[in-house]
N, C-alpha and C positions, 0 to 999 in steps of 0.2 A: 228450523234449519240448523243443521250440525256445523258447528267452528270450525271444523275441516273445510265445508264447504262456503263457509267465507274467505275461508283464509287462502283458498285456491283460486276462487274466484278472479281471473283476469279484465278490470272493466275497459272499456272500450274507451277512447276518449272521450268520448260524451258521459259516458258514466263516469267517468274517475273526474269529469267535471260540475258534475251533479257531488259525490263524492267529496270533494273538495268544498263546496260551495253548503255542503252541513257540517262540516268539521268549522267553517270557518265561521257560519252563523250559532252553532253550538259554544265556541269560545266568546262569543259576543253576546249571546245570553249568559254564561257561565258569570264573564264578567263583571256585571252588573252589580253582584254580589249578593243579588237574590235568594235566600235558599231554597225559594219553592225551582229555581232554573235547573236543580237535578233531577227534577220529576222529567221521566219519556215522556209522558203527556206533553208536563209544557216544554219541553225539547222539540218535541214534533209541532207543537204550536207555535213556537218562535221561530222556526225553520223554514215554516209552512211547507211543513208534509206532514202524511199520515205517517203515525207507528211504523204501519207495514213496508211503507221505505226505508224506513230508517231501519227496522228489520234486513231489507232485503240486502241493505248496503252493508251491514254491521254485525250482523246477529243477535245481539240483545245487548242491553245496555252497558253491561261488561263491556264489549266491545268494543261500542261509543265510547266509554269514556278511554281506555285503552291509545285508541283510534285519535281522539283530542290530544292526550298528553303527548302521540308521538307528533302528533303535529306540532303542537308548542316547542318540541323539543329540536326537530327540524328547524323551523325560525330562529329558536336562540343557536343555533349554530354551536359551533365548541370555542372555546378560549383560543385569542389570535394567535395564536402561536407561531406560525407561519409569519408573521407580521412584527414578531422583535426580532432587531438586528442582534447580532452575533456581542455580547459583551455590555449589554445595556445594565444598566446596572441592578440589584436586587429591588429596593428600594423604589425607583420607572414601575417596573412589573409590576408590583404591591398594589402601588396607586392604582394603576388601569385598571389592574384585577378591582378591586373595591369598587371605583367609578362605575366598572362595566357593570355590575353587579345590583349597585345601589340603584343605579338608571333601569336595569333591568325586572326587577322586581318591585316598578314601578305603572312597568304597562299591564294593556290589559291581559296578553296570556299570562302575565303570573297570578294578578285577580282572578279569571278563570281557577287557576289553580287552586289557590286559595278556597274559593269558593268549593268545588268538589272537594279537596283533602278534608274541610267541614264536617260536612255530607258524611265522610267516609268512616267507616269503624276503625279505632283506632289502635286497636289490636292486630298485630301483623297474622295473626294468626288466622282469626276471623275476616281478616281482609282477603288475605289466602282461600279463603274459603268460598267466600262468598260473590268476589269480584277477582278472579284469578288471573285474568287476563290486564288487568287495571293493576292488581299487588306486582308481577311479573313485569312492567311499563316502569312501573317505581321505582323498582327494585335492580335496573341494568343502572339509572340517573347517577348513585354512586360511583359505582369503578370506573364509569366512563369520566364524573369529572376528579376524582383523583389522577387517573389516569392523565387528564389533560393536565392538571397542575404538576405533575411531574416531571411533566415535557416541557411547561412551561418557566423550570426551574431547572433541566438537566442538564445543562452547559454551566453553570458556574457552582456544581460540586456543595452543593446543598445537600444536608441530611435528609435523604429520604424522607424518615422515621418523622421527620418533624413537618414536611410537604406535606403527610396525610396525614397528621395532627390538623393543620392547617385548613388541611380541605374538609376536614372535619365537621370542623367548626364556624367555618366563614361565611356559609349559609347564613346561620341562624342568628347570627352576630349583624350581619346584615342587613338580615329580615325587623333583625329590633329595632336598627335605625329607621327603616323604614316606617315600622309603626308608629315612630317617637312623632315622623313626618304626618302619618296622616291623622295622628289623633291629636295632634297637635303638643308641642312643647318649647319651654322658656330657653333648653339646652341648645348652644349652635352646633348643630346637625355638621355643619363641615367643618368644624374643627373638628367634633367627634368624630368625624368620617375620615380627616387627617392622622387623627390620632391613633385609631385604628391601623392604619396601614403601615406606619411608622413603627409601629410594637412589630407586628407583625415580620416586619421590613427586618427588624434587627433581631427579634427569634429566629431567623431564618439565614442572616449573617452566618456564615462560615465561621469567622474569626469568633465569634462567639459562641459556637457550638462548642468548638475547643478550648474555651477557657475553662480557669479550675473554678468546677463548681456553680455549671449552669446544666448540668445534667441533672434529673431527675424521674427517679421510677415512676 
């Protein structure tokens, strides 16, 4: 069946509740951390349906996984940003962002994730190629959450230049602590998690930006 015609596809509510109900049992396999849970086989086994639903819902497995990350993506919502008051200070922000973050990429849609990005060829090129609709999924998660931390910082006259610095990086900065948490370590995780945000807090200081001698190429 041609992507066109999934992608056109309008399902009825019974369908988009069926629909619903594989994308949601697909992230709970994912979960698991299984690597055999990328196989369509045992997708459709975990699911309990055949291939050819998950076919008729999806298109092929592109699709699926596509279809997952937007759901994942849907759940985690965007950064509150509607939810800081007007003048809170840099530093407020920092922390949340960090807490929301470190809490977040502790449940299971980001295991899910986890687990597929594995799976996944790690060449953007070959990912393009091969899962296009999955690279394409991946590939908007960027600008949208730079975007969001811009917003999240555009009231009190923060460098830009240094916001997407920021958004950069604080995934993966994140993602470390996280690992520190599940493999286990001697380091206390919330200091480090304090400490983190605090750097951060004050790279992102105004008053700081414009001192002599904290700019660099």
């Amino acid at each position: 069946m041609a992507e066109a015609e999934v992608s056109a596809r309008r399902p009825n509510k019974r369908g988009q509740a069926t629909r619903d109900a594989m994308l949601d049992a697909a992230v709970t396999s994912l979960a698991s951390g299984d690597p055999g849970s990328v196989s369509g086989n045992r997708i459709a086994k975990d699911i309990g349906a055949t291939w050819g639903a998950i076919k008729y819902q999806f298109g092929d497995i592109d699709g699926l996984w596509a279809a997952v990350l937007r759901r994942t993506a849907e759940r985690r919502g965007d950064l509150p940003v509607r939810d800081v008051p007007p003048g809170t200070p840099i530093a407020d922000r920092v922390h949340a962002v960090v807490d929301l973050m470190y809490e977040g990429l502790t449940a299971s849609d980001s295991r899910a994730i986890e687990t597929l990005r594995a799976a996944l060829p790690r060449d953007a090129a070959e990912l393009e190629r091969l899962y296009p609709q999955t690279a394409a999924e991946f590939a908007s998660w960027s600008p949208s959450w730079n975007e969001a931390c811009q917003r999240l910082f555009g009231d009190l006259g923060v460098d830009p230049a240094r916001v997407h610095e920021v958004a950069e990086f604080l995934p993966g900065a994140v993602r470390g602590l996280v690992s520190e948490k599940q493999l286990g370590s001697y380091s206390d995780l919330d200091v480090a998690r304090r400490g983190l945000a605090n750097a951060i807090a004050a790279y992102l200081d105004p008053s700081a930006t414009n001192a002599p001698g904290t700019d660099r190429p």
